[in-house]
BANUKOL-207222 format. One line per field, with one value per residue: residue in three letters; x, y, z of N, C-alpha, C in turn; residue number from 1. Coordinates in nm, 3 decimals. Layout:
residues N
lumdo = ALA;...
n_xx = X;...
n_yy = Y;...
n_zz = Z;...
ca_xx = X;...
ca_yy = Y;...
ca_zz = Z;...
c_xx = X;...
c_yy = Y;...
c_zz = Z;...
lumlo = NUM;...
//
This chain:
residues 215
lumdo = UNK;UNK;UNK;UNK;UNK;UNK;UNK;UNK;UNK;UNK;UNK;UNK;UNK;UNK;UNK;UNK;UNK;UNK;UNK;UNK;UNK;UNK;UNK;UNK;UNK;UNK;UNK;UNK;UNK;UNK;UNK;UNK;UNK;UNK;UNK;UNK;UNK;UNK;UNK;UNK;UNK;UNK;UNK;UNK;UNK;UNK;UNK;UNK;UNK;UNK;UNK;UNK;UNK;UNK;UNK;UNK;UNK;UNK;UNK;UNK;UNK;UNK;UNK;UNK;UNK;UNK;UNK;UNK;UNK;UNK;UNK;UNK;UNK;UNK;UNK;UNK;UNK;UNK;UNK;UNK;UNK;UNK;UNK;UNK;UNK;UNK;UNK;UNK;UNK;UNK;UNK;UNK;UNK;UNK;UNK;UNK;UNK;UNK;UNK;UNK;UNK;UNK;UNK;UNK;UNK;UNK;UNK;UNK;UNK;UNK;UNK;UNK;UNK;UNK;UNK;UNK;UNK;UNK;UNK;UNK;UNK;UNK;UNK;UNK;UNK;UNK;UNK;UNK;UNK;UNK;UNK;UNK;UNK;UNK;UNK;UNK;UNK;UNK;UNK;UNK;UNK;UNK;UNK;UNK;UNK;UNK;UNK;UNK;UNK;UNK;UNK;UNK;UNK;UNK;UNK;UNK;UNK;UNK;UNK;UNK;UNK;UNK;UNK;UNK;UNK;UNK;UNK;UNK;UNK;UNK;UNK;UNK;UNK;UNK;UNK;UNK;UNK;UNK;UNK;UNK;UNK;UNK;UNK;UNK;UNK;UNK;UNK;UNK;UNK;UNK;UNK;UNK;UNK;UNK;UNK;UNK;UNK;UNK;UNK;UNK;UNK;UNK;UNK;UNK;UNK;UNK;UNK;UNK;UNK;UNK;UNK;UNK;UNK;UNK;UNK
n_xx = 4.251;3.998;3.958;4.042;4.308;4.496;4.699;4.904;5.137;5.390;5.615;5.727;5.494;5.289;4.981;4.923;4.819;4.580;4.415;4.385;4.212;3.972;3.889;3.842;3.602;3.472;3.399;3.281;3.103;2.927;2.856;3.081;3.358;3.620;3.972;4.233;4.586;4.919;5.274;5.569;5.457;5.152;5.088;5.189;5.445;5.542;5.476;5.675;5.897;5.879;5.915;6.213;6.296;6.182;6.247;6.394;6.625;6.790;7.054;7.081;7.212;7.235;7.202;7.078;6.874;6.677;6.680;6.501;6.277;6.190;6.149;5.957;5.732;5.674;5.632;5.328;5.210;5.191;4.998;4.838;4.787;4.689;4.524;4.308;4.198;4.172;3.893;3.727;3.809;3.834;4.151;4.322;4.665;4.884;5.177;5.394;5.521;5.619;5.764;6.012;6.150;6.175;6.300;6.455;6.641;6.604;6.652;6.883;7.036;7.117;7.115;6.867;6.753;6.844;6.688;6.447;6.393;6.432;6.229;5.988;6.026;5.969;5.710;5.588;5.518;5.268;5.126;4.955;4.696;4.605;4.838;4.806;4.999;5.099;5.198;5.423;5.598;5.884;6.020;5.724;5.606;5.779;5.759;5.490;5.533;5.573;5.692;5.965;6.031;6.295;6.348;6.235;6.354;6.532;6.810;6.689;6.780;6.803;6.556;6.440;6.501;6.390;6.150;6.223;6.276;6.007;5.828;5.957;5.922;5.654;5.651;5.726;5.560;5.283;5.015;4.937;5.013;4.877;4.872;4.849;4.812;4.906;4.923;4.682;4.408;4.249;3.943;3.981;4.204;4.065;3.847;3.987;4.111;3.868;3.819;4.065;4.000;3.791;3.863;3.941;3.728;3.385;3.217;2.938;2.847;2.932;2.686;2.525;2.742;2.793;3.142;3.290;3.585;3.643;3.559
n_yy = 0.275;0.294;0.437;0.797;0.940;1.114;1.342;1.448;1.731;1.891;2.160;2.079;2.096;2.213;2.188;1.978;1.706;1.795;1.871;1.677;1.498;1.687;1.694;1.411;1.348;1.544;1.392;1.150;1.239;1.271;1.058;0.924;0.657;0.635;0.633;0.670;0.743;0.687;0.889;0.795;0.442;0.297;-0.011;-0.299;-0.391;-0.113;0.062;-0.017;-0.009;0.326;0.349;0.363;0.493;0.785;0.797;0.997;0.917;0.772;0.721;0.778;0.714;0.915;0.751;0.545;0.642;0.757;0.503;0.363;0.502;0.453;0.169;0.145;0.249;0.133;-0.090;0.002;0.090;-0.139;-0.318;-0.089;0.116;0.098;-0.134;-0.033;0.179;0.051;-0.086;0.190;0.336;0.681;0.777;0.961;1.039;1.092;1.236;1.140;0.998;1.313;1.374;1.213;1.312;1.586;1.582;1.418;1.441;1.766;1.836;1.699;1.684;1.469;1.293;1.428;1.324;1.024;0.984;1.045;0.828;0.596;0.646;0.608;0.332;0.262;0.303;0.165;0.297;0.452;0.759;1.036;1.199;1.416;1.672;1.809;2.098;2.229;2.537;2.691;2.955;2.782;2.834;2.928;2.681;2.560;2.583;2.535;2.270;2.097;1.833;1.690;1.479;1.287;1.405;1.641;1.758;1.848;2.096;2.452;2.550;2.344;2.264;2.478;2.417;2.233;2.427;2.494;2.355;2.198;2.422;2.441;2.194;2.178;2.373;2.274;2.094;2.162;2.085;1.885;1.937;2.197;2.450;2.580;2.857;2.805;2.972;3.022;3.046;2.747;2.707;2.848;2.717;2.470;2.524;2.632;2.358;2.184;2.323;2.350;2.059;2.048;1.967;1.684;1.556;1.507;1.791;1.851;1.589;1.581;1.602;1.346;1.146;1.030;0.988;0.976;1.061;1.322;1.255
n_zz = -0.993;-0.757;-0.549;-0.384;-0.302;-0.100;0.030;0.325;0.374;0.524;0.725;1.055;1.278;1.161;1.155;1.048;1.174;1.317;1.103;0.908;1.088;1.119;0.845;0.779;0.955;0.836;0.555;0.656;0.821;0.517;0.407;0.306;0.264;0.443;0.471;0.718;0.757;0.854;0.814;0.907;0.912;0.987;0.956;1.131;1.121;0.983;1.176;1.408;1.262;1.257;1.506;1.573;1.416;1.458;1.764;2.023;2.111;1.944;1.746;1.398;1.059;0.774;0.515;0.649;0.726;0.544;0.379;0.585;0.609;0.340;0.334;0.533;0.370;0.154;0.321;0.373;0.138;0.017;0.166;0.287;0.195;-0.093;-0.111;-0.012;-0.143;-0.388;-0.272;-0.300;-0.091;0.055;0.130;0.386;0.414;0.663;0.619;0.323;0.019;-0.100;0.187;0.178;-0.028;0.071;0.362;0.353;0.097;0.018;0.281;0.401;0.228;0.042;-0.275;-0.481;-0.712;-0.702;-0.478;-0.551;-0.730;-0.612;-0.381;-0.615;-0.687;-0.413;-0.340;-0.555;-0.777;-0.686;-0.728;-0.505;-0.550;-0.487;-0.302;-0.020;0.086;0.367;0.516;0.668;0.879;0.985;1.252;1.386;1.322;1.496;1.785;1.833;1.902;2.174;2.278;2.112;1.901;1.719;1.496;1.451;1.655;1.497;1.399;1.369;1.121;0.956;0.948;0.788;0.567;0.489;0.440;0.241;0.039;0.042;-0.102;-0.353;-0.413;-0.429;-0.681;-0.888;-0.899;-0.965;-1.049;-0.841;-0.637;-0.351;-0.223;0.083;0.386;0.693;0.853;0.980;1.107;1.271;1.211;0.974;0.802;0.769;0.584;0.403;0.301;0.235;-0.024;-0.167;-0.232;-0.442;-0.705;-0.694;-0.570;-0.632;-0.602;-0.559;-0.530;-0.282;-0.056;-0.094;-0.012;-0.223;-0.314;-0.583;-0.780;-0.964;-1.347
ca_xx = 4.208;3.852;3.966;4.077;4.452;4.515;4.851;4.918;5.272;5.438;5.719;5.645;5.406;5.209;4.919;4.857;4.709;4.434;4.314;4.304;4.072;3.901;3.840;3.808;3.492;3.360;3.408;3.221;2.950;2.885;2.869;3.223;3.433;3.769;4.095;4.335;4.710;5.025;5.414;5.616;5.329;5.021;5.047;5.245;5.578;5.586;5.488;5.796;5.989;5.858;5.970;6.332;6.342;6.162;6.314;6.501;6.778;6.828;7.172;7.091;7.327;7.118;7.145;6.998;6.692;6.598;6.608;6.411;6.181;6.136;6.098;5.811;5.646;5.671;5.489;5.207;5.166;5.119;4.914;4.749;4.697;4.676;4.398;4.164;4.222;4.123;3.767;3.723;3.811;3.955;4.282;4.396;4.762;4.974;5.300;5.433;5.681;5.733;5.831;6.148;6.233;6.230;6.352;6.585;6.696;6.670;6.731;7.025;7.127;7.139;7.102;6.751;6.768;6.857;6.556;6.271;6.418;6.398;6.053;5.922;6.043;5.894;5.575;5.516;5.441;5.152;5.090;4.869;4.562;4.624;4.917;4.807;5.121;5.103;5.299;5.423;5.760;5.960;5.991;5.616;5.591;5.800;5.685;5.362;5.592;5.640;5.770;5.993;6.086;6.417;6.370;6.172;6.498;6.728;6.828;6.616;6.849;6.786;6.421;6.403;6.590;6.221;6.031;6.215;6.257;5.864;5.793;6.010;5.850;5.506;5.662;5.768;5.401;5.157;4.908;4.927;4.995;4.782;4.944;4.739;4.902;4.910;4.905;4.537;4.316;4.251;3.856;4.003;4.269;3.967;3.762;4.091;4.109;3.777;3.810;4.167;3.970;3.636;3.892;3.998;3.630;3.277;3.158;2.843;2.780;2.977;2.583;2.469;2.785;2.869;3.266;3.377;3.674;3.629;3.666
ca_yy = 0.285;0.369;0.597;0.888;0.949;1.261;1.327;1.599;1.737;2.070;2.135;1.990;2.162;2.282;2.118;1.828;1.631;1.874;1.896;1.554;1.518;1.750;1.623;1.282;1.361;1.566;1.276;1.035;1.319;1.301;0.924;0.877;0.550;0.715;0.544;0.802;0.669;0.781;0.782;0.626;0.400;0.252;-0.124;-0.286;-0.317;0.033;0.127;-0.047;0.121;0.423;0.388;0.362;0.633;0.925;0.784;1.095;0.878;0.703;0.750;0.693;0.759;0.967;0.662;0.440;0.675;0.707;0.342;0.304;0.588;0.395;0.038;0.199;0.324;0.018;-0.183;0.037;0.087;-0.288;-0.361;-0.070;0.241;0.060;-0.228;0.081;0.261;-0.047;-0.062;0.254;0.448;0.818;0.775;1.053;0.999;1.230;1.235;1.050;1.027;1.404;1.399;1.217;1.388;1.706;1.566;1.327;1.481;1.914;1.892;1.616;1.721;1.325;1.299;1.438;1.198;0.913;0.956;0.981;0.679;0.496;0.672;0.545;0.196;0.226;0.340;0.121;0.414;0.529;0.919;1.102;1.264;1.551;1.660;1.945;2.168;2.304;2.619;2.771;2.953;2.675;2.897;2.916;2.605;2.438;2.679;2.451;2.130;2.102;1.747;1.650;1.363;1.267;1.469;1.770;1.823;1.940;2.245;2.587;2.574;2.202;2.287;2.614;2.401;2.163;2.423;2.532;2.216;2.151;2.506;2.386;2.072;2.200;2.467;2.156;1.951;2.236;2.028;1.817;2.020;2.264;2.528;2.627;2.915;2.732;3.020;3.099;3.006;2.589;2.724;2.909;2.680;2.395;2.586;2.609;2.226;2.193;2.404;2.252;1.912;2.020;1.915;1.575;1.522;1.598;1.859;1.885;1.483;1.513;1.591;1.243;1.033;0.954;1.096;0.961;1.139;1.368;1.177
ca_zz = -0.855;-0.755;-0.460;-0.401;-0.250;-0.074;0.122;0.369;0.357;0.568;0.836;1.150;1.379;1.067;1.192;0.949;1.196;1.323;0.974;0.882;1.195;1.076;0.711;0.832;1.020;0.727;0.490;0.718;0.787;0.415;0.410;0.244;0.335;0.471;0.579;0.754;0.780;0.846;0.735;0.890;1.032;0.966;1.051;1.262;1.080;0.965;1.313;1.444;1.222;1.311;1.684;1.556;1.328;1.579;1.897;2.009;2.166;1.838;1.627;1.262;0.939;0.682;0.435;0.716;0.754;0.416;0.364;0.632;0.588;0.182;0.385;0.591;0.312;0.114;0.362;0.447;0.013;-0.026;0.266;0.415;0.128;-0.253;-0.082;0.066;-0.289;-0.452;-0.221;-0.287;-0.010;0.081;0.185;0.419;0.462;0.692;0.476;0.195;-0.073;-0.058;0.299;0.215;-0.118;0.124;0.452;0.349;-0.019;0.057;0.402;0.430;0.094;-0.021;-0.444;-0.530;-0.893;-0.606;-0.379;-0.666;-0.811;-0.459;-0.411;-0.707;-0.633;-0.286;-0.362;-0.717;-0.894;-0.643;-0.679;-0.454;-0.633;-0.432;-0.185;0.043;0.180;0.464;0.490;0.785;0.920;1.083;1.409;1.456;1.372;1.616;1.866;1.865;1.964;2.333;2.292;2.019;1.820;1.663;1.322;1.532;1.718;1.414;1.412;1.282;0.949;0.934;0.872;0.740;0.407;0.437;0.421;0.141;-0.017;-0.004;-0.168;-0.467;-0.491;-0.514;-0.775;-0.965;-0.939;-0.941;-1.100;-0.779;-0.470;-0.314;-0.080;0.249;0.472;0.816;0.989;1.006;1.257;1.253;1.102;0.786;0.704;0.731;0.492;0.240;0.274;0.125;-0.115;-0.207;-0.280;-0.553;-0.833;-0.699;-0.498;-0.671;-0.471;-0.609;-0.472;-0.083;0.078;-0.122;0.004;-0.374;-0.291;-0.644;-0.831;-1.125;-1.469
c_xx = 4.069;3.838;4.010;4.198;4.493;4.624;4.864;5.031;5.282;5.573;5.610;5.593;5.328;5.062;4.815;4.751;4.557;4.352;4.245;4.225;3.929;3.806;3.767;3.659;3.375;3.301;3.339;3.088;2.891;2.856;2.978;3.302;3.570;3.856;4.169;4.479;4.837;5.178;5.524;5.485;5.223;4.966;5.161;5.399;5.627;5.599;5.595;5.940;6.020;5.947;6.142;6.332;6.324;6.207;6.434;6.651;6.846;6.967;7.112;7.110;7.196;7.113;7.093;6.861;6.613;6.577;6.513;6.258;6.128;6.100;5.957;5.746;5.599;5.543;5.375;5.160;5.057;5.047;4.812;4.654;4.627;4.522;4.264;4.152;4.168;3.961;3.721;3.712;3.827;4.007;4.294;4.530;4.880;5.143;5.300;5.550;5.758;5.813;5.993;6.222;6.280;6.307;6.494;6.715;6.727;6.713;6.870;7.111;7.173;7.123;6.932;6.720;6.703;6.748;6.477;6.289;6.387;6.272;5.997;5.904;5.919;5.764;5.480;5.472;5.298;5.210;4.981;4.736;4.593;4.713;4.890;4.915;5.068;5.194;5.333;5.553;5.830;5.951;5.844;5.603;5.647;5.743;5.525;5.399;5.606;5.710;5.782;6.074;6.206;6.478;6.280;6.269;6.606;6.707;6.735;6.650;6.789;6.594;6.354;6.470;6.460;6.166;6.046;6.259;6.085;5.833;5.838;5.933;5.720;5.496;5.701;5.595;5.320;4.993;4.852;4.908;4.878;4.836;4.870;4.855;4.858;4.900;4.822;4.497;4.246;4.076;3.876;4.077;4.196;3.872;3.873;4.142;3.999;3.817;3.893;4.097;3.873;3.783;3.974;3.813;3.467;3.197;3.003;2.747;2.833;2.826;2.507;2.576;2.859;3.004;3.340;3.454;3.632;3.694;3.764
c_yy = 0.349;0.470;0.675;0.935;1.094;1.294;1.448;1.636;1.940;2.039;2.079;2.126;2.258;2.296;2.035;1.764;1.646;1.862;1.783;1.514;1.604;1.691;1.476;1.297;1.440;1.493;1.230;1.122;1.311;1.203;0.859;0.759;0.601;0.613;0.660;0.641;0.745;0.697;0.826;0.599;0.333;0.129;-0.148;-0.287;-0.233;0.071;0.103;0.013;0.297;0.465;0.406;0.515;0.759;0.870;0.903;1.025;0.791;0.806;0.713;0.800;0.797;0.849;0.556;0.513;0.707;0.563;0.298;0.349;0.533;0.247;0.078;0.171;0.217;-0.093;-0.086;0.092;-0.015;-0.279;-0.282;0.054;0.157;-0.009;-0.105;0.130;0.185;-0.120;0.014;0.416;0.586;0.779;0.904;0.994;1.124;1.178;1.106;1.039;1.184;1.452;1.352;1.271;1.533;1.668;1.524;1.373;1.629;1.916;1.777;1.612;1.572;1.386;1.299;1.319;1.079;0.925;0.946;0.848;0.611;0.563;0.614;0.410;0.132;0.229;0.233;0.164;0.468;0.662;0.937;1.201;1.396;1.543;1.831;1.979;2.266;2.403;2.702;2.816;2.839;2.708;2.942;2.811;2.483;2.452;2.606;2.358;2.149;1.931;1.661;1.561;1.404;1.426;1.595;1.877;1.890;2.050;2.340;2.563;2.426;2.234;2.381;2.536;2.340;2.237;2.484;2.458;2.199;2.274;2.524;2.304;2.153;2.283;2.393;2.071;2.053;2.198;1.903;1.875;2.155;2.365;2.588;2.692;2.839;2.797;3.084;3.020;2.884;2.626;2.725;2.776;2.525;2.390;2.586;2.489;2.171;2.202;2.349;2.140;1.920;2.007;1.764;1.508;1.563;1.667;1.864;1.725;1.475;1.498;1.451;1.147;1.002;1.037;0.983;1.072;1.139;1.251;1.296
c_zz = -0.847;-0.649;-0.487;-0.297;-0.209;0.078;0.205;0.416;0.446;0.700;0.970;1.262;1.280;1.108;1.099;1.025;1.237;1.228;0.903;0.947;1.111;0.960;0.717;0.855;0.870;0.629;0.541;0.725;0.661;0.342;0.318;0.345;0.338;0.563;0.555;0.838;0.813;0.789;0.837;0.977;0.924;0.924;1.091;1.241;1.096;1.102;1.403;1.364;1.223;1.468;1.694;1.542;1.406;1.711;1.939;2.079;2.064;1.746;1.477;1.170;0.870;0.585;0.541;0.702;0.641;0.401;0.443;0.628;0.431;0.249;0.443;0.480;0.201;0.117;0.387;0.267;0.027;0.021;0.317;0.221;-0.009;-0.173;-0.054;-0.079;-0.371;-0.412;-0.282;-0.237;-0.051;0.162;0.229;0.496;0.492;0.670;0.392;0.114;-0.068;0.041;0.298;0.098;0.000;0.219;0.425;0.193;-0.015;0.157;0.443;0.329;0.077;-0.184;-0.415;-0.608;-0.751;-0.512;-0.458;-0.699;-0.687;-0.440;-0.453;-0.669;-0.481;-0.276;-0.486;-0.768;-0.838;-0.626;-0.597;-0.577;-0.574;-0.286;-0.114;0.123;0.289;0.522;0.628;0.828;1.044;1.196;1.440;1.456;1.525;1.741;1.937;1.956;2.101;2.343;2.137;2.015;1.812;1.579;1.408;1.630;1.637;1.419;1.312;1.123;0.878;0.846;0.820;0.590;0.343;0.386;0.285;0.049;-0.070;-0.084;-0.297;-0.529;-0.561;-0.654;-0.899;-0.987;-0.895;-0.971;-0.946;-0.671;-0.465;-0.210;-0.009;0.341;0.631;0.933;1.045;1.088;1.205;1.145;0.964;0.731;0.679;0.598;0.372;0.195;0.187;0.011;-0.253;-0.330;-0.380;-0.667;-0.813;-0.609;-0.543;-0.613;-0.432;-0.573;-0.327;-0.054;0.014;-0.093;-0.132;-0.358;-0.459;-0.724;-0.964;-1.246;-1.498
lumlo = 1;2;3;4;5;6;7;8;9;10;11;12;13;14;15;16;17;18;19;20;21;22;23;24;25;26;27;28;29;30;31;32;33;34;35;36;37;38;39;40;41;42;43;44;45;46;47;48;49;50;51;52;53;54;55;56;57;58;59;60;61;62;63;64;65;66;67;68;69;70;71;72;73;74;75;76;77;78;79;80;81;82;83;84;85;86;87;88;89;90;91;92;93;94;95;96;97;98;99;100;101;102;103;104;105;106;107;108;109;110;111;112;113;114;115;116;117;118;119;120;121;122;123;124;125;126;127;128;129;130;131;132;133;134;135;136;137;138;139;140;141;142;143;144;145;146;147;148;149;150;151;152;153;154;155;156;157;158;159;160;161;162;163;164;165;166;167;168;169;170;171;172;173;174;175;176;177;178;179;180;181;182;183;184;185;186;187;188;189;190;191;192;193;194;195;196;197;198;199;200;201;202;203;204;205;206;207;208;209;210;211;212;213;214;215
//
């Protein structure tokens, strides 16, 4: 791949998407070619599958929403992330594969083993170059939400297991993740996004545009 793949993972109301805003704009200030995506989402399939899955009046069995949450992710591989990756974009994509090892594997307690393996599958063996966590106590974060989704509605315990689910993972792929406290002020935890990225981004070429990845 000639891009560069960079995922942004935390409980919900962390504020992923602020930041990718954020980054986004710096990227493009620096004349970098950036595609920002999301999961579930990001064409029109996924996005229809999306409207299922967070619909808060929606019923669905935990093996329906993994499968569907690995169908998403599927199509928006093929079609939307691998092709930009293969340009040589930056990919900013708000979640990814570890959203359903945690969501759907620590917090619904499904088979760990059994979700990487379907992961894998779903993805075709795409890793992220870098997965920034976003870390924050569940009760501030929700605290942000004033209107919630499906999966934004479970209960405190429900996502107090994410956030300790994702603090595993990253303790498992340290070479990959990046942990950012979430609960600094949208500046700082901008500035620790940066920072995050000089070993997947040459820092030393962002103000010339050249955004290729360290050999």
């Amino acid at each position: 791949m000639k891009g560069v793949f960079i995922t942004f993972e935390g409980c919900d109301g962390s504020g992923k998407t602020t930041q990718i805003s954020l980054l986004e704009r710096y990227l493009r200030d620096m004349g970098c070619n950036v595609l920002v995506t999301r999961e579930p989402g990001g064409d029109t399939v996924a996005e229809n599958i999306r409207s299922v899955l967070l619909a808060s009046e929606s019923q669905v069995s935990p093996r329906t929403e993994l499968l569907l949450f690995l169908a998403a992710r599927a199509q928006v591989v093929d079609f939307v992330i691998r092709p930009a990756l293969e340009r040589g974009n930056i990919v900013l994509c708000d979640r990814f594969a570890d959203s359903t090892v945690t969501y759907q594997g620590y917090a619904r307690e499904q088979d760990l083993d059994w979700v990487r393996r379907l992961n894998a599958y779903a993805t075709n063996g795409l890793t992220p170059d870098k997965t920034l966590l976003f870390d924050i106590d569940p009760v501030d974060g929700l605290s942000r939400q004033t209107d919630r989704n499906r999966m934004e509605s479970e209960t405190l315990d429900f996502h107090q297991r994410v956030r300790k689910g994702y603090l595993a993972e990253s303790r498992l792929f340290p070479e990959r993740f990046h942990v950012i406290d979430a609960s600094a002020n949208v500046q700082l935890v901008h500035q620790a996004v940066l920072e995050a990225l000089k070993d997947v981004i040459k820092p030393e070429n962002w103000k010339t545009g050249n955004c290729a990845i360290h050999p």
